[in-house]
N, CA, C and O atoms as CSV, one atom per row, in Angstrom:
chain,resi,resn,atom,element,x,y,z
A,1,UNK,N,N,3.600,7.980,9.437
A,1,UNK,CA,C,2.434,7.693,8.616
A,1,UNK,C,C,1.387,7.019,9.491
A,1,UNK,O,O,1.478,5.884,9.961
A,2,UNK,N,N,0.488,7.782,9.628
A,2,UNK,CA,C,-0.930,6.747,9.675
A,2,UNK,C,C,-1.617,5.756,9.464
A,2,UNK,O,O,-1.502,5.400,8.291
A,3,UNK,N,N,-2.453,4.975,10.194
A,3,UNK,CA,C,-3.270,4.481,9.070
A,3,UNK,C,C,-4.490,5.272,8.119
A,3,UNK,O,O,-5.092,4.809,7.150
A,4,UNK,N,N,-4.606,6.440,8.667
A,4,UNK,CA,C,-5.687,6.769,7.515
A,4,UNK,C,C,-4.959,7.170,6.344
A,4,UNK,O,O,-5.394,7.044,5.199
A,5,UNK,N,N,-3.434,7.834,6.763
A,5,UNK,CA,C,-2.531,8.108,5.393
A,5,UNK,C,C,-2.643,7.547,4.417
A,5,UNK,O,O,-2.935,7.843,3.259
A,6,UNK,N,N,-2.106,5.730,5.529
A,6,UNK,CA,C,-2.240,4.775,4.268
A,6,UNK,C,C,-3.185,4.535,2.959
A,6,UNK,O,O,-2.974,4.454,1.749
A,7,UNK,N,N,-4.329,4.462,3.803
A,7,UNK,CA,C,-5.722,4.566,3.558
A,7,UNK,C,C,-5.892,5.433,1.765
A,7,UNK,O,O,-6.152,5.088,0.612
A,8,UNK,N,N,-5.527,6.778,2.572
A,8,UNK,CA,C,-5.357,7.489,1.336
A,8,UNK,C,C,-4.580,7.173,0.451
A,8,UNK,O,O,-5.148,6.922,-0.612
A,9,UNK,N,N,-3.507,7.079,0.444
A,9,UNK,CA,C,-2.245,6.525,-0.208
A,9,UNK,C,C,-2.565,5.652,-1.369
A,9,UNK,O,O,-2.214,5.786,-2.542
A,10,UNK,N,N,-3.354,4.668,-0.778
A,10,UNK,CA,C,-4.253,3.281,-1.697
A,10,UNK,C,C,-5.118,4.197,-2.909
A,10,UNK,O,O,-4.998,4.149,-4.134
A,11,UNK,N,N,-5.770,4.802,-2.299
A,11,UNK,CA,C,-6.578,6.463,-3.244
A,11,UNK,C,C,-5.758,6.795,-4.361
A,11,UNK,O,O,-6.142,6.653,-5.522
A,12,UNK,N,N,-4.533,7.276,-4.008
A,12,UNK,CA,C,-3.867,8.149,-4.559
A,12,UNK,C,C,-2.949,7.152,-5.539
A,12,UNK,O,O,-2.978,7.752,-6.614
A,13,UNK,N,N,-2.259,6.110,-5.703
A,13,UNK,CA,C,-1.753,5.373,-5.873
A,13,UNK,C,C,-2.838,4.377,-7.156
A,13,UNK,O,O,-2.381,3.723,-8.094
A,14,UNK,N,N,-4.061,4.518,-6.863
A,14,UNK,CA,C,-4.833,4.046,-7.863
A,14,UNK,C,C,-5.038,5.020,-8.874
A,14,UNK,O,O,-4.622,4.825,-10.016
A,15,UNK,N,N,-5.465,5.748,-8.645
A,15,UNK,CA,C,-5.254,7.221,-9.365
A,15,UNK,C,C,-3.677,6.643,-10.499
A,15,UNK,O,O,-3.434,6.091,-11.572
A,16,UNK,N,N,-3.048,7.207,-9.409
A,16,UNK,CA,C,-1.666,7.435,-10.052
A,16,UNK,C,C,-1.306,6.223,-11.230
A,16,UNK,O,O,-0.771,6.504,-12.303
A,17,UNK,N,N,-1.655,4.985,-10.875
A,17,UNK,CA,C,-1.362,3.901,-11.843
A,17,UNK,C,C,-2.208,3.535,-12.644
A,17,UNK,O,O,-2.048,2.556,-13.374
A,18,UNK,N,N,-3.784,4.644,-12.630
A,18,UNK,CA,C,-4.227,4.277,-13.717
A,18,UNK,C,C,-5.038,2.887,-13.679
A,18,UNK,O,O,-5.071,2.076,-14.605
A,19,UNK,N,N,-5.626,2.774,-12.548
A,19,UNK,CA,C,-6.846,1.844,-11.979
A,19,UNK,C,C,-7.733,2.396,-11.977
A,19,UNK,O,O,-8.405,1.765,-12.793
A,20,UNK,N,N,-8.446,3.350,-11.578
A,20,UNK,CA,C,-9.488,4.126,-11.853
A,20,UNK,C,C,-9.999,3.429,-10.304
A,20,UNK,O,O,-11.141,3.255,-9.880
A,21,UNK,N,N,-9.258,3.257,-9.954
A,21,UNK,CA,C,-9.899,2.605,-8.261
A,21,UNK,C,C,-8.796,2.910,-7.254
A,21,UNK,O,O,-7.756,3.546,-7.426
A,22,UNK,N,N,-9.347,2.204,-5.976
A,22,UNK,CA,C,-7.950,2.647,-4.673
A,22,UNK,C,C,-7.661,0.957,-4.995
A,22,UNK,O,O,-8.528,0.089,-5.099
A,23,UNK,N,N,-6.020,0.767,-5.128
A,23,UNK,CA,C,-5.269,0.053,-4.898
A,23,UNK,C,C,-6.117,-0.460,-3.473
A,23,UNK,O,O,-6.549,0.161,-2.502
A,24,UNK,N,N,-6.126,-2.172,-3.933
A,24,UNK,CA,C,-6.755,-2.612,-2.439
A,24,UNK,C,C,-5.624,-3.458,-1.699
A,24,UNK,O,O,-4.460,-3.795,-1.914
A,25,UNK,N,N,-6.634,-3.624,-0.671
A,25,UNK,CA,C,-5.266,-3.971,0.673
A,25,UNK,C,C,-4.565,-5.172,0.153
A,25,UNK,O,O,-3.380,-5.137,0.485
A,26,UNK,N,N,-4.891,-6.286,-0.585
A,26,UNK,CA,C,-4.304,-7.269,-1.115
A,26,UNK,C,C,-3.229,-7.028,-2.473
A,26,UNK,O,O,-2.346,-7.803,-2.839
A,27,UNK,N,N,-3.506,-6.055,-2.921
A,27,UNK,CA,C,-2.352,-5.326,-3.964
A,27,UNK,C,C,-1.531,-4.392,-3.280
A,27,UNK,O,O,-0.370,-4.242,-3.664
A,28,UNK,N,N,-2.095,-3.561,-2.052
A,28,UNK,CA,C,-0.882,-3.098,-1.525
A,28,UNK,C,C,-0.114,-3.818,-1.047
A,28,UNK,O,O,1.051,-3.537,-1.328
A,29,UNK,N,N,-0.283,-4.831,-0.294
A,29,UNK,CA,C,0.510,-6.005,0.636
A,29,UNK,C,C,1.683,-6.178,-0.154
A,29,UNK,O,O,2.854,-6.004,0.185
A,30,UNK,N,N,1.068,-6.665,-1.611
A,30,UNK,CA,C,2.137,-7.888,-2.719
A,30,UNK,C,C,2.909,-6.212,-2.998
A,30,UNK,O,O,4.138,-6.139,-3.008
A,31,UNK,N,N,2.138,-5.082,-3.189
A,31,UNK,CA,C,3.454,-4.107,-4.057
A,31,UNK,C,C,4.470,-3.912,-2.797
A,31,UNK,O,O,5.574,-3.540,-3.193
A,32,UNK,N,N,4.382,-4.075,-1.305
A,32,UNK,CA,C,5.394,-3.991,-0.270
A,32,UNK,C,C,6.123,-4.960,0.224
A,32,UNK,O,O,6.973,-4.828,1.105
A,33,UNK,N,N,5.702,-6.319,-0.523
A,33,UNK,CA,C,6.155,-7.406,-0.447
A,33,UNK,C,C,5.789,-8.218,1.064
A,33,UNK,O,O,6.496,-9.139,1.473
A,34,UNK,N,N,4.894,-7.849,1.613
A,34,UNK,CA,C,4.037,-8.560,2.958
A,34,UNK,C,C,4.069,-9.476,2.865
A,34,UNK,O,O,4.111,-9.775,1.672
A,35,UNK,N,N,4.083,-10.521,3.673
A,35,UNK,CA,C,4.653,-11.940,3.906
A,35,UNK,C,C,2.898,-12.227,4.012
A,35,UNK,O,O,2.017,-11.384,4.181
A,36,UNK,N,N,2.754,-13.788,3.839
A,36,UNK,CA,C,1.566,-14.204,4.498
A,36,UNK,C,C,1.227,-14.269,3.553
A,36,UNK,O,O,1.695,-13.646,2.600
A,37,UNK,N,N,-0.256,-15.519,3.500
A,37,UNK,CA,C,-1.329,-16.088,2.233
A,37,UNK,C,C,-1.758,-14.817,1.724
A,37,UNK,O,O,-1.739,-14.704,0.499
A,38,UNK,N,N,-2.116,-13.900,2.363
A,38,UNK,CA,C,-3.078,-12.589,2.021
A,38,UNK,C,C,-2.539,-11.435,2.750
A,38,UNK,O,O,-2.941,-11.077,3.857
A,39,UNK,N,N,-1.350,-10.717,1.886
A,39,UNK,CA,C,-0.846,-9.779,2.373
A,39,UNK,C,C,-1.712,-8.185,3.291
A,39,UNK,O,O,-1.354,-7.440,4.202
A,40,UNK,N,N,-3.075,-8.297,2.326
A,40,UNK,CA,C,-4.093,-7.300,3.159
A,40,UNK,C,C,-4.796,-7.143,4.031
A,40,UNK,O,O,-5.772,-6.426,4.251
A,41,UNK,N,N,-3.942,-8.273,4.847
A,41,UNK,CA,C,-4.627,-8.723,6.308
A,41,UNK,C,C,-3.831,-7.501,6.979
A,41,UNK,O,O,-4.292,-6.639,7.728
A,42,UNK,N,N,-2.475,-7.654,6.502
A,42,UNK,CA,C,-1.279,-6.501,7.040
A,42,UNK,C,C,-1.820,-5.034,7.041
A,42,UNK,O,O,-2.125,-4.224,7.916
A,43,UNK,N,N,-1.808,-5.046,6.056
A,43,UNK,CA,C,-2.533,-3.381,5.467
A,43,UNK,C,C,-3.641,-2.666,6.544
A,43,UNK,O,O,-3.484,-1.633,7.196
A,44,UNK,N,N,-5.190,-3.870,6.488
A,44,UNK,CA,C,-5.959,-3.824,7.111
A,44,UNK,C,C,-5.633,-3.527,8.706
A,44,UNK,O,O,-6.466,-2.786,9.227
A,45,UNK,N,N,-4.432,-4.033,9.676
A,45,UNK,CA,C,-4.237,-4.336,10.253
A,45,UNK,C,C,-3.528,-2.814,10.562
A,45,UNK,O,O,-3.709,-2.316,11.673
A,46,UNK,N,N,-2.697,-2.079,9.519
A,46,UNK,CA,C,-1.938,-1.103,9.693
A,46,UNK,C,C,-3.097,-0.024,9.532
A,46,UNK,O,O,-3.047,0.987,10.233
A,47,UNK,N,N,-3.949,-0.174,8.795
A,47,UNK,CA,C,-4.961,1.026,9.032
A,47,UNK,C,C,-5.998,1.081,9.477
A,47,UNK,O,O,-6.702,2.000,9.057
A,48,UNK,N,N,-6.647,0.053,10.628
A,48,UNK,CA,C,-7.179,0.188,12.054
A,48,UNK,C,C,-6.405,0.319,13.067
A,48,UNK,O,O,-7.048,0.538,14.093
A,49,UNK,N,N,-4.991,0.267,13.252
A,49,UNK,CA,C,-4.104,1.108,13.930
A,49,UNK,C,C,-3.336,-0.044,14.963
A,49,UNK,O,O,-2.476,0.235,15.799
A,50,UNK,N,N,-3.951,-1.572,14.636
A,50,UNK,CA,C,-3.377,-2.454,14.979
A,50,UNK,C,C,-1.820,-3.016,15.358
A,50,UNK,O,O,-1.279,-3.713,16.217
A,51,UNK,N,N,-1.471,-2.261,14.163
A,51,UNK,CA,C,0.085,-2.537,14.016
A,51,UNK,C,C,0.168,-1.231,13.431
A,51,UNK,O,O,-0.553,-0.492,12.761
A,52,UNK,N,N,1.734,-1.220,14.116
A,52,UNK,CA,C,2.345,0.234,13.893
A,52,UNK,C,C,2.917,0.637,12.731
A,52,UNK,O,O,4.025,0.100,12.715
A,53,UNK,N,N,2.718,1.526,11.391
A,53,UNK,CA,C,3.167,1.464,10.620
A,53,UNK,C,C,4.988,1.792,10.658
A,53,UNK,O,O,5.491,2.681,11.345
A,54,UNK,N,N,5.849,0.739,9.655
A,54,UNK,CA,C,7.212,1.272,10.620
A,54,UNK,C,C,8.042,2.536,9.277
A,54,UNK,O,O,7.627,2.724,8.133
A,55,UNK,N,N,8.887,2.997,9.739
A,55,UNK,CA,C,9.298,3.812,8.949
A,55,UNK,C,C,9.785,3.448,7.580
A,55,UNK,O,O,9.676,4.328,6.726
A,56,UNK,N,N,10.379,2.133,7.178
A,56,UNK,CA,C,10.773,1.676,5.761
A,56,UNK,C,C,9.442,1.444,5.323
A,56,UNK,O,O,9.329,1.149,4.133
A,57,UNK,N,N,8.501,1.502,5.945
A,57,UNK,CA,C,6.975,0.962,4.955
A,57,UNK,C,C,6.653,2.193,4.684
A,57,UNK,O,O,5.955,2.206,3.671
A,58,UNK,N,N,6.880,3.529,5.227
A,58,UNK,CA,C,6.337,5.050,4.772
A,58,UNK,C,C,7.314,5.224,4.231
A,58,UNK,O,O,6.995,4.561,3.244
A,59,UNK,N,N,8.080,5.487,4.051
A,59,UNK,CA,C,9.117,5.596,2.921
A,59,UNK,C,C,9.374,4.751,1.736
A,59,UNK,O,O,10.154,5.143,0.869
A,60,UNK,N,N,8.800,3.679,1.652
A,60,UNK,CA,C,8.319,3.102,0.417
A,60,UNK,C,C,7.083,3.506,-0.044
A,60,UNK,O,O,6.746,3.639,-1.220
A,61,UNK,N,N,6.258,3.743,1.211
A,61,UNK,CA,C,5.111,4.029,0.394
A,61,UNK,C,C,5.187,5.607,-0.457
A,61,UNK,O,O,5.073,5.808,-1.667
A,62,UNK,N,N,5.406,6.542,0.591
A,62,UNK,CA,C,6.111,7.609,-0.182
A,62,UNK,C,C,6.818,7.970,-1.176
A,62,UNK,O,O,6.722,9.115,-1.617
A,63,UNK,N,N,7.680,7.031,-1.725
A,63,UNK,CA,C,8.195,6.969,-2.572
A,63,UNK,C,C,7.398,6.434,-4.239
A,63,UNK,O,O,7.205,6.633,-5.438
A,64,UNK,N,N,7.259,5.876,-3.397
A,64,UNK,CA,C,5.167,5.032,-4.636
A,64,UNK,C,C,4.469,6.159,-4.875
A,64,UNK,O,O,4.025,6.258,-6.020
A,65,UNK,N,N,4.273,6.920,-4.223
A,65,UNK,CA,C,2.941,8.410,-4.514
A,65,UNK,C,C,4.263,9.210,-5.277
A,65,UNK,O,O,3.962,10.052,-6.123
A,66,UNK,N,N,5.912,8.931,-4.956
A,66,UNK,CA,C,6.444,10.131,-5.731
A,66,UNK,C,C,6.730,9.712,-6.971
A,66,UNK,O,O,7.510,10.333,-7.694
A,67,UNK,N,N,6.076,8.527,-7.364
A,67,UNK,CA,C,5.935,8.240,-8.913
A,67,UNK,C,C,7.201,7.048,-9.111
A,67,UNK,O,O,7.664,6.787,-10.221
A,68,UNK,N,N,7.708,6.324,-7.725
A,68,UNK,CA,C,8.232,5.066,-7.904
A,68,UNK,C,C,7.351,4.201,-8.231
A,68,UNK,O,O,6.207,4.279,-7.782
A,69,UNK,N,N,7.773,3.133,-9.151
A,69,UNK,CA,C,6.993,1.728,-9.123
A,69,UNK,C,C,7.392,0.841,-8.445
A,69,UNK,O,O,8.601,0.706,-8.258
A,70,UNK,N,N,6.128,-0.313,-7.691
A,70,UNK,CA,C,6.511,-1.382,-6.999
A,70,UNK,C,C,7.843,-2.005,-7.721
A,70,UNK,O,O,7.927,-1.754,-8.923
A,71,UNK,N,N,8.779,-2.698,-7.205
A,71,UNK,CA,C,9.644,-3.537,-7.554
A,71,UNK,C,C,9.342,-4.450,-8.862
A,71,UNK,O,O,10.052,-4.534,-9.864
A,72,UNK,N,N,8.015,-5.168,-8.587
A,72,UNK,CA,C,7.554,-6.253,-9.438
A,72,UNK,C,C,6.350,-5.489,-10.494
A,72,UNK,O,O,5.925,-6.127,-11.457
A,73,UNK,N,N,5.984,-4.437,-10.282
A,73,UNK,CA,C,5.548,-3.443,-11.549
A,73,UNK,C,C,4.193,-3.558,-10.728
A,73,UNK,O,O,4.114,-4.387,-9.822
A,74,UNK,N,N,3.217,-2.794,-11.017
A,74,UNK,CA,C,1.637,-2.513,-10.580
A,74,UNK,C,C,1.077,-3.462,-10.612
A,74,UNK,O,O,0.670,-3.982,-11.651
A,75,UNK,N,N,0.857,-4.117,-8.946
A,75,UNK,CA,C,-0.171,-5.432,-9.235
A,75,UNK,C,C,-1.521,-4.848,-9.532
A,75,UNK,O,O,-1.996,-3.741,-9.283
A,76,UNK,N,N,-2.163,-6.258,-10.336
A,76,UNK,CA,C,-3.360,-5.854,-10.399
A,76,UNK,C,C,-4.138,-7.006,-10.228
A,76,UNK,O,O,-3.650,-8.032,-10.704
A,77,UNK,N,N,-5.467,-7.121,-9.547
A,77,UNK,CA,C,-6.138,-7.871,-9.120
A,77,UNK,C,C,-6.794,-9.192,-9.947
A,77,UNK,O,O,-7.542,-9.976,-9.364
């Protein structure tokens, strides 16, 4: 996975849950459980190509677009 995947993903994932927006980097963080005050530092970080996205984070995320829900249910802002 990319970061522009991700990118999209946030797109698709808002869509999908019925935000009418892209899931932002601070709601993706908390739905992957990202450590840190502000998990969308991570995000941000994974989709300017900063940090490498690792394979359990695309396969969760993947699993999110295949109509899994976060653990703790659809954050919302």
């Amino acid at each position: 996975m990319t970061g522009d995947d991700l990118r999209d993903a946030r797109g698709a994932l808002g869509r999908l849950w019925g935000l009418g927006r892209p899931v932002s980097m601070t709601e993706m963080g908390h739905a992957l459980r990202l450590a840190g005050a502000d998990p969308g530092v991570s995000i941000r970080d994974y989709e300017r190509g900063k940090t490498r996205i690792s394979g359990p984070m695309a396969v969760a995320v993947e699993m999110m677009l295949a109509g899994a829900l976060p653990p703790d249910g659809v954050p919302q802002r």
